[in-house]
Structure formats: C-alpha cells, structure tokens
N, C-alpha and C positions, 0 to 999 in steps of 0.2 A: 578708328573712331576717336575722335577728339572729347573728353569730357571733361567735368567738375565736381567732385566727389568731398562732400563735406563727413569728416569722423568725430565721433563725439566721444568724448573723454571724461567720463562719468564721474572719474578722481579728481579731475581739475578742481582746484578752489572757484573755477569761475562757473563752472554746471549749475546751468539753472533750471536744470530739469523740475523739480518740483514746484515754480513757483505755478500761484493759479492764473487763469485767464487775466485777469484784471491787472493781478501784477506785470505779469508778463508784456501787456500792449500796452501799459506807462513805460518800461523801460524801451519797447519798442518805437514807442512815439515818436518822430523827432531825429534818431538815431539814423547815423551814415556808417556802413562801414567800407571797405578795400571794393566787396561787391555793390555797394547802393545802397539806396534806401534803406532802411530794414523793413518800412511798409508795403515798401515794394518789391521784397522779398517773400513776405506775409503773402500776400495776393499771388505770386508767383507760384510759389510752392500750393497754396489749394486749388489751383487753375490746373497744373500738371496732374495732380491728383484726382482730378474728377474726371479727367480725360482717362486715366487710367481706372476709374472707378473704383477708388479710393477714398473712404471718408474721415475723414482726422477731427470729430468733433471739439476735441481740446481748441486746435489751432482755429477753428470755424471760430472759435469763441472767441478768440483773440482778433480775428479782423471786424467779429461783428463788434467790439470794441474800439477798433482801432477808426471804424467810418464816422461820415462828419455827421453831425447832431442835425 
C-alpha cells in the first residue's frame, strides 16, 4: 500500500498547535506548499474525515473561516 503520512513534532519552533481558528485560516489563506494549497488541504482533510465519521470541530472552524464571504 502506497501512502502519505504527515508527523507532528510538537517541539518544533514551527508547531502551531495552539494557534485559534481565526489565526490558523489567515495563515492558511493564500498559502502553497510541496503538497498544495493549504485550502485545499483544509477541505481535504474534513472530507476523509466525515467519511470516516470523524468530527474535528477545531478544524470545521478553520474552513468555515477559510469560505468566501
């Protein structure tokens, strides 16, 4: 089986675990990275998730942020 496994490293200076919703989808905004979008990374990640019936309302919060006005 072929996958893609992202590891989070909580020590990093770059862990943005803690920031809130709001912070989180400005820096999300806009942002590319090696995989894509990062909004479309957002959308990705709670789309696999509800498929698996999984609810992450942090990150709900961040796309309902992240949609157009």
């Amino acid at each position: 089986v072929e996958a893609v496994a992202y590891v989070v490293d909580r020590t990093h200076e770059q862990y943005a675990g803690a920031l809130d919703a709001a912070d989180a989808a400005s820096f999300v905004r806009g942002a590319v990275g090696q995989s894509g979008k990062n909004e479309d990374y957002v959308s990705s990640t709670l789309e696999h998730l509800e498929a698996l019936g999984i609810r992450d309302h942090w990150l709900e919060e961040v796309a309902r942020r992240l949609a157009p006005l």
